[in-house]
N, C-alpha and C positions, 0 to 999 in steps of 0.2 A: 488090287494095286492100291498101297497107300501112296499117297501124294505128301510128300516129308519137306521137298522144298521147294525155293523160288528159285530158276535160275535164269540170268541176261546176259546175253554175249551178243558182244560187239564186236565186229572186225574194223580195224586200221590197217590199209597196204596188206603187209604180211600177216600181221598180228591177229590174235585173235584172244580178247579180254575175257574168261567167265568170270562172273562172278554169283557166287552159289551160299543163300543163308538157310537155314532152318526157317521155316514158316512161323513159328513160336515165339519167335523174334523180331521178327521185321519190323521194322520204327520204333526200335526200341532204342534207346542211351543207355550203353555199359560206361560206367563210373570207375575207378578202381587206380591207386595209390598215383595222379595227379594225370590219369589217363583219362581220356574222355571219346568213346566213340559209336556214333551213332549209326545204328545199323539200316541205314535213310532207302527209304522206298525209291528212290529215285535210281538208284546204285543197283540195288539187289534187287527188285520185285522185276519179276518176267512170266517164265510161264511156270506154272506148278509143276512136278515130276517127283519122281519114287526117288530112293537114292541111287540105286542102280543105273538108272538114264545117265544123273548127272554125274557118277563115279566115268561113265564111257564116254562122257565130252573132256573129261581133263585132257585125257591121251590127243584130244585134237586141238586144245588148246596153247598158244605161247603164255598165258600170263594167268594164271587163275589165283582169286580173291575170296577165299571162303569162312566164313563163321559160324556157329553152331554147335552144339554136342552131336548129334547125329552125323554132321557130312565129315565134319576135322576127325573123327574119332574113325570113321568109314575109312576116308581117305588116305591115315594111318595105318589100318592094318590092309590095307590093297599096294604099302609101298611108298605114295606118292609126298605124301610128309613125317619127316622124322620126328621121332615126339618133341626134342628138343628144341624143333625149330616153331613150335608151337607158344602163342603169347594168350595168356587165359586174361581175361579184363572180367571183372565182378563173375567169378565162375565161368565165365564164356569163352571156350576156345576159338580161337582166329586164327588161322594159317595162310599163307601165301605163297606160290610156286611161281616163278620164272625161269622158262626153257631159253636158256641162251645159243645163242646158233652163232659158229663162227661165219667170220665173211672170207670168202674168198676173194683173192685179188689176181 
């Protein structure tokens, strides 16, 4: 088993945040046409896993935060983000999913 990334999840109430980078990146600053963002250990560093672990925590998650070539590009072909909605900063793809839940009254 290779070990591809970091992932951290949080729960709030209902919520539940992953947030999941490539290992190859972590603390890194992607620069790119007046963007700027850093990919802060604080945020993303959790526990290590394959991509396959962290591909089977999206489905449990409300909010997922992901960076990387390996997990956005993974991500994409299992469904979960469509290319489009994909922002590449210095070569680096970043994608994000939020599952909105109606409320019932």
């Amino acid at each position: 088993m290779i070990l591809d990334v970091y992932v951290n999840i949080r729960r709030t109430g209902r919520h539940t945040l992953l947030a999941i980078c490539d290992i190859d990146i972590l603390g890194k600053t992607l620069r790119d046409k007046g963007i700027t963002f850093k990919v802060n250990e604080e945020f993303y560093k959790g526990v290590k896993m394959d991509i396959e672990e962290a591909i089977r925590l999206i489905e449990q998650s409300t909010i997922v935060n992901m960076v990387g070539q390996r997990i956005v590009e993974r991500a994409m072909k299992e469904g979960y983000v469509h290319p489009e909605a994909v922002l590449v900063i210095s070569g680096v793809p970043h994608a994000q999913i939020m599952k909105i839940q109606r409320s019932v009254w």
